[in-house]
C-alpha positions in Angstrom: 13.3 -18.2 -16.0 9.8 -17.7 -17.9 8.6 -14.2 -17.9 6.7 -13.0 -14.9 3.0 -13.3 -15.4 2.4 -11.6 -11.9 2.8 -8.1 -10.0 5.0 -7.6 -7.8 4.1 -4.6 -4.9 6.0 -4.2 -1.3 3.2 -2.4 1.4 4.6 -0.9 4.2 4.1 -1.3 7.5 4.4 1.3 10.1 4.4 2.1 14.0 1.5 4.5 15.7 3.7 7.1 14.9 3.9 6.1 11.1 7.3 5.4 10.8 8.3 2.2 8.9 8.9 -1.4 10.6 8.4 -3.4 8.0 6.6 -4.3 4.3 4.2 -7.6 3.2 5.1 -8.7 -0.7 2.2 -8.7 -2.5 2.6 -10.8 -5.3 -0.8 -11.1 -7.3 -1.5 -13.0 -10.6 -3.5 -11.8 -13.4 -6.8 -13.6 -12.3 -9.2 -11.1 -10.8 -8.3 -11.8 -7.2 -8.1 -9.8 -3.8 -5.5 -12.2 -2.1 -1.9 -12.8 -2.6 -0.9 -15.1 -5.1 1.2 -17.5 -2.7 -1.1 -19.8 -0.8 -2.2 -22.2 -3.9 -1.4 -25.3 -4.6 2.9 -26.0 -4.3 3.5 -26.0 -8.1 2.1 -22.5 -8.4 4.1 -21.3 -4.9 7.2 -22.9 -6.2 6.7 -20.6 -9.9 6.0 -17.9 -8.0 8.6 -18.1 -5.2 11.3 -18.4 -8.0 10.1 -15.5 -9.4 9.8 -13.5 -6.5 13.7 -14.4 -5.6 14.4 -13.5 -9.2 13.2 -10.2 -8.6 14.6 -9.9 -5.1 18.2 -10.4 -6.5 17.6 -7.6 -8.8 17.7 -4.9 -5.9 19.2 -5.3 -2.7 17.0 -2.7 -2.0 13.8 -4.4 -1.9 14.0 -6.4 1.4 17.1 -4.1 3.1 17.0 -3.9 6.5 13.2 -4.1 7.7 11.2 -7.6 8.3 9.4 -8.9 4.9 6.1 -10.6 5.7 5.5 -12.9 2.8 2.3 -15.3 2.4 2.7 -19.2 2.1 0.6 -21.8 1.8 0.5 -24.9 3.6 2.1 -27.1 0.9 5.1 -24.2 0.4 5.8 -24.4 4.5 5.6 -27.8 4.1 8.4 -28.3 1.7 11.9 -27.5 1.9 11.3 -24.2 -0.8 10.6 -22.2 1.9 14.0 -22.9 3.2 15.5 -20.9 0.7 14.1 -17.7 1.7 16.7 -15.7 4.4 15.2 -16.6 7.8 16.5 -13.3 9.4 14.6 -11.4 6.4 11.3 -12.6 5.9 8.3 -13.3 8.6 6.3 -16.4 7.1 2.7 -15.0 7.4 -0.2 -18.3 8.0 -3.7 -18.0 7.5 -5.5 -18.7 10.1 -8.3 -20.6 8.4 -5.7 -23.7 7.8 -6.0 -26.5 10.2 -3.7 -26.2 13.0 -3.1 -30.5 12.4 -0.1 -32.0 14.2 1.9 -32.0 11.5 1.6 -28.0 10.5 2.6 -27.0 14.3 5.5 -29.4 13.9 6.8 -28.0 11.0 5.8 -24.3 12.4 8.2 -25.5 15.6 10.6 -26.8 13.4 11.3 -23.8 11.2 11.2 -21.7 14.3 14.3 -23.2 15.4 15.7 -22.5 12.0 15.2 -18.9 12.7 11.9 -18.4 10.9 9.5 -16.4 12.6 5.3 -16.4 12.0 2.5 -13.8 11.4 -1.5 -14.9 11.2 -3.9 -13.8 9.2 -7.1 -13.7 8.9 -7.5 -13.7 12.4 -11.3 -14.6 14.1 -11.8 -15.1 18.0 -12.3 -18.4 17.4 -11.2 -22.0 19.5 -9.6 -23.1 16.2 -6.5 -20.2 16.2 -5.5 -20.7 20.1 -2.8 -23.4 18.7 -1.6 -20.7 16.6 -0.8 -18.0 19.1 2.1 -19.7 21.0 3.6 -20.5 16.9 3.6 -16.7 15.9 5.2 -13.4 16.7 2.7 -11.7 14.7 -1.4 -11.5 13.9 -3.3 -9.4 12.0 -6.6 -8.0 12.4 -8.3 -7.2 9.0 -10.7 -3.7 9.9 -12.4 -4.3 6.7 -13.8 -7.5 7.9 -14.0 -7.2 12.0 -16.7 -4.7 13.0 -15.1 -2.4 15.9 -16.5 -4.3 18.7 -15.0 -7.7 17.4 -11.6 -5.3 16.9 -11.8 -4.3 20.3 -12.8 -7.7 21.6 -9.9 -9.1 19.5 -7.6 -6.7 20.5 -8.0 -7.5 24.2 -7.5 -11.0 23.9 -4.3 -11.3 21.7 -2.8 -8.1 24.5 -2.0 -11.7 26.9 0.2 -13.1 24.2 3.6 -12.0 23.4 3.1 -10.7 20.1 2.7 -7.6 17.7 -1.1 -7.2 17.0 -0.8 -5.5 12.8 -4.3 -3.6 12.2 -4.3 -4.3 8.5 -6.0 -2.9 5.4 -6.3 0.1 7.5 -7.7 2.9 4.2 -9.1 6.0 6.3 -7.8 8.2 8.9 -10.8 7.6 11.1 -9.8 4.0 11.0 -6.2 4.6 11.8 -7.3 6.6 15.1 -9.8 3.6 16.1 -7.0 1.0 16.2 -4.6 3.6 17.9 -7.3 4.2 20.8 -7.7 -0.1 20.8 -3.8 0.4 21.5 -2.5 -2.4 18.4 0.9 -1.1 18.3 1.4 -1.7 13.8 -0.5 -0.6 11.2 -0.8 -1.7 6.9 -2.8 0.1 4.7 -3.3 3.2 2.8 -4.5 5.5 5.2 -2.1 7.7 5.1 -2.1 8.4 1.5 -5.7 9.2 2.0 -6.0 13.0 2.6 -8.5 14.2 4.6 -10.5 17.4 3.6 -8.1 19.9 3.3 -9.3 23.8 2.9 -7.6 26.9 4.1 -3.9 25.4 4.7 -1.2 27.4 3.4 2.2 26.2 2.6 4.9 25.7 5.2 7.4 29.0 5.4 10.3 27.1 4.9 9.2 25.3 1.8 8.6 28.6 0.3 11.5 29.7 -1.1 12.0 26.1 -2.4 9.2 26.3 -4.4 10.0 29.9 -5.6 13.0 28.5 -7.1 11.5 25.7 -8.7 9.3 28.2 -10.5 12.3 30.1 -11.9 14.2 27.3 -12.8 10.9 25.8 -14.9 10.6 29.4 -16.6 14.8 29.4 -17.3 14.9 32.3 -15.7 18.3 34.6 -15.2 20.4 33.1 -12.9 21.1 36.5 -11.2 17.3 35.8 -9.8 18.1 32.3 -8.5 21.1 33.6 -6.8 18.8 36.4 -5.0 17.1 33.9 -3.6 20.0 31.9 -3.0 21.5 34.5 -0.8 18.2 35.3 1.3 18.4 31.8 2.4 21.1 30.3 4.4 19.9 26.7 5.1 19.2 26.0 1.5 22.3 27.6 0.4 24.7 25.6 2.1 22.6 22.9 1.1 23.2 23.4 -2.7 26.8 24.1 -2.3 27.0 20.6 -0.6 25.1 18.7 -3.1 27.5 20.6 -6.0 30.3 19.8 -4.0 29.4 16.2 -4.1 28.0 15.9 -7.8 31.3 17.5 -8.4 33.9 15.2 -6.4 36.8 14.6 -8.7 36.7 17.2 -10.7 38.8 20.2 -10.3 36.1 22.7 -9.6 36.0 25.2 -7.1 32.8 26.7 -6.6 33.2 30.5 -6.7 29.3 32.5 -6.1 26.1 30.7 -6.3 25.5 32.0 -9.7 28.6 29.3 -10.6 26.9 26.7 -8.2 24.2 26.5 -10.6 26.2 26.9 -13.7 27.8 23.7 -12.8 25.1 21.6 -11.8 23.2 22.7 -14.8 19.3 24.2 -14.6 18.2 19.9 -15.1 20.1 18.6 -12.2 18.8 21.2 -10.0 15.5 21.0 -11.3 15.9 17.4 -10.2 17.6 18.6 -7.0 14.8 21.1 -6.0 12.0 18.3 -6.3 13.7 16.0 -4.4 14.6 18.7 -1.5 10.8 19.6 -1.4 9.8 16.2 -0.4 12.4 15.1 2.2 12.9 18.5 3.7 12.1 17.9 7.2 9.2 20.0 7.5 7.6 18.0 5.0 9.2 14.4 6.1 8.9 14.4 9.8 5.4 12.9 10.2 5.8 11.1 7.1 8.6 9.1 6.1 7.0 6.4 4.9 5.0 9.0 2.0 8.6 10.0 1.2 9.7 6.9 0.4 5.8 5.9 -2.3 6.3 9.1 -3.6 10.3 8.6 -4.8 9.3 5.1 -5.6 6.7 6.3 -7.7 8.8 9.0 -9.3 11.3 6.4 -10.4 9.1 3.6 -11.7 7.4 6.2 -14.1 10.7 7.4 -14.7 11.9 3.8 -15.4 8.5 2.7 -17.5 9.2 6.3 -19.8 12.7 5.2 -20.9 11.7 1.5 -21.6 8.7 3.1 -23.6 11.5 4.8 -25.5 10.0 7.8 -24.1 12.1 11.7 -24.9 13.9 12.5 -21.9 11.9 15.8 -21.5 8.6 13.1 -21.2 11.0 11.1 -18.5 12.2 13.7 -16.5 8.0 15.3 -16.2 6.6 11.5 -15.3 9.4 11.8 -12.3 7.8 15.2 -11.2 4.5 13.6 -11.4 5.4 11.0 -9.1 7.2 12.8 -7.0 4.6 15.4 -6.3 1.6 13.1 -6.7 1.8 12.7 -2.2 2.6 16.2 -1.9 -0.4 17.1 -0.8 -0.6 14.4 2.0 2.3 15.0 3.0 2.5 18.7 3.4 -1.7 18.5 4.6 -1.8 21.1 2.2 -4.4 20.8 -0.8 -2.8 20.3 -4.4 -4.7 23.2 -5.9 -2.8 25.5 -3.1 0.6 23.7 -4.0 0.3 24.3 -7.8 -0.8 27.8 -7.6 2.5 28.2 -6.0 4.8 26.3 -8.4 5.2 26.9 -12.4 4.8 23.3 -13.4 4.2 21.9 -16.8 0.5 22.1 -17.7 0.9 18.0 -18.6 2.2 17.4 -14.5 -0.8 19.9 -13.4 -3.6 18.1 -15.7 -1.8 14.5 -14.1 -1.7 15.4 -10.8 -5.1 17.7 -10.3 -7.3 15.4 -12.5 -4.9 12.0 -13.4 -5.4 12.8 -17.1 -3.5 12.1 -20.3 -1.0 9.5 -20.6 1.3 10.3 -17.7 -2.1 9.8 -15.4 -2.2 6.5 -17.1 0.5 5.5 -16.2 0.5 7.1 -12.5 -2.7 5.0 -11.9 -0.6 2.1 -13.4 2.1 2.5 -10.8 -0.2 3.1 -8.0 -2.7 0.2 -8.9 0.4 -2.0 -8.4 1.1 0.1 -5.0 -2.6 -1.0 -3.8 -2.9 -4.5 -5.8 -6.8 -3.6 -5.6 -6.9 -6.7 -8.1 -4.0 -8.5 -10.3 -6.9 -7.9 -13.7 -6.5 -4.1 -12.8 -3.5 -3.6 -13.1 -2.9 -6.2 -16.1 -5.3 -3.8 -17.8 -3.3 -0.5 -17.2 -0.4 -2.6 -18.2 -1.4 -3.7 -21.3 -2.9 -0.2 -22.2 0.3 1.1 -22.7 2.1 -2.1 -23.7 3.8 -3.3 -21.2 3.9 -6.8 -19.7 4.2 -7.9 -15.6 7.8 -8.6 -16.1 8.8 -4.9 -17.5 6.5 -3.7 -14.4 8.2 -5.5 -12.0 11.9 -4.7 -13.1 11.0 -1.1 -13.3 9.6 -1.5 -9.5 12.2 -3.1 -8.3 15.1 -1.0 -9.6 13.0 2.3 -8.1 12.9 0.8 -4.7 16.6 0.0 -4.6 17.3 3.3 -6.0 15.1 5.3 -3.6 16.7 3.3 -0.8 20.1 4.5 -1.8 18.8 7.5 -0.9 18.4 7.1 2.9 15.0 8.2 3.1 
């Protein structure tokens, strides 16, 4: 297989309630282009499609169990390439702006039966979709392109067909709110890594003590003081001693006092531990699984990028920590300033996450420019400024969402 010239980037999709149901590939070219690099002519799908199955085999992780909407063009659907994608898996998402000829509904009908199932884009309330709406289970209503009465019009009209109406490149909280009151029931975007203003928040109590420890364990501090802390906490306590337990199956340990907890697990692995905790605790996950899941994905990529860079491990294990925390914020609706004032961090994972500066911001904006596929140039240009090419990129990706899914976030 020739390398990969493009960029791979999975968006989520989520319910009202902003859980997940499902992820669009994005899978862009170098060119300085806003749309998805499937749709062209079939020589260029067929490249691409084999790449993107290339990469898909990597990780079983990257479609697991939620519906993939992936772009095709008229010439892929039309061929038998697209049969080669797992029907059960993947929604084929249309534009609407094709002709809907004879022909295209036939082989729309005839996939159908196959098990393939439809979304359509750029949707307009025009004559020239209505052949489209019986064909799909799926349409999307762009909000950067409709203006809210055409939204609302929109939304009305597709509520008399059977189908899931997918507000897309939703990017502001004010937007997410209008196309909840319209009633569309999915949402894609980046809204929700998009903070409102935050001022006055405090920290949740029960991320406290979390967040104490992380501070001693960054400072090496005695391990009497972990273990006071330790012992003031029950909840986190028991959830230590099951982690070591597992880290430790096999072995004949027997864990003894807290103070031999840690000893075994080492001050790294419960560094590592601690980070992980703060993000998927369920104060901080409840309303937002699906930032739990960028933020890990995040974490490893950098983490991934830093070892093929050749990167010290001290350098990997503080781009993981600047991943990880880089949603904390949004998640926790607390303001980073607040959150670092409360943690002893490095002063390189302060500088990257307060002001995205140094080389760990570079390559943060790098993984998150791949995240957004603002444009394929973009992020070929982060790429290249730390030498790496699409095809490192993407096998760094793709490894970090099958890992994070092994998590069960």
């Amino acid at each position: 297989m020739k390398p990969a010239r493009h960029y791979l980037a999975r968006q989520p999709i989520t319910d009202d309630r902003q859980q997940l149901v499902g992820y669009e590939l994005l899978y862009r070219n170098s060119q300085d282009s806003l749309h998805n690099a499937l749709g062209g002519t079939l020589e260029a799908d067929t490249a691409l499609l084999t790449n993107l199955l290339g990469s898909v085999q990597q990780t079983n992780g990257l479609l697991e169990d939620k519906l993939v909407y992936l772009n095709v063009g008229e010439a892929m659907l039309m061929s038998e390439m697209v049969e080669l994608l797992p029907a059960n898996r993947v929604r084929l998402e249309v534009s609407a702006r094709l002709a809907s000829s004879r022909e295209l509904l036939a082989r729309m009908r005839s996939l159908r039966q196959q098990g393939f199932t439809f979304s359509l884009d750029h949707f307009e309330l025009t004559p020239s979709v209505e052949p489209f709406l019986d064909q799909v289970s799926a349409v999307k209503l762009d909000v950067q392109r409709l203006t809210p009465a055409i939204l609302s019009s929109a939304a009305d009209r597709l509520r008399h067909y059977p189908l899931l109406r997918i507000a897309e490149r939703v990017e502001a909280p004010s937007q997410f709110r209008l196309c909840q009151e319209l009633g569309l029931e999915a949402f894609q975007g980046y809204h929700f890594a998009h903070p409102e203003t935050l001022t006055g928040q405090s920290l949740p109590p029960g991320l406290y003590n979390v967040l104490r420890l992380l501070s001693l364990v960054r400072a090496d501090a005695p391990i009497a003081e972990i273990e006071t802390i330790l012992k003031t906490d029950l909840a986190l306590s028991l959830k230590l001693l099951r982690f070591v337990n597992s880290a430790a199956a096999g072995q004949p340990v027997r864990i003894q006092s807290f103070a031999h907890a840690v000893t075994v697990l080492g001050y790294r692995r419960l560094y590592r531990w601690l980070t992980l905790l703060l993000i998927t605790s369920e104060t901080a996950a409840r309303p937002h699984s699906v930032l739990v899941r960028t933020a890990t994905v995040r974490a490893r990529t950098l983490e991934n990028l830093a070892e093929r860079l050749g990167l010290p491990q001290t350098q990997r294990d503080i781009l993981f920590i600047c991943g990880l925390f880089s949603l904390l914020d949004v998640t926790l609706d607390v303001p980073m300033q607040t959150i670092l004032r409360q943690v002893a961090l490095p002063a390189e994972v302060s500088a990257t996450l307060e002001h995205r500066t140094g080389r760990a911001g570079d390559l943060l904006a790098l993984v998150c420019s791949l995240e957004r596929m603002d444009t394929g140039a973009a992020t070929t240009r982060l790429a290249q400024d730390q030498d790496l090419d699409a095809q490192t990129v993407n096998d760094c990706h793709c490894e970090a969402i099958g890992w994070a899914e092994t998590l069960g976030l």
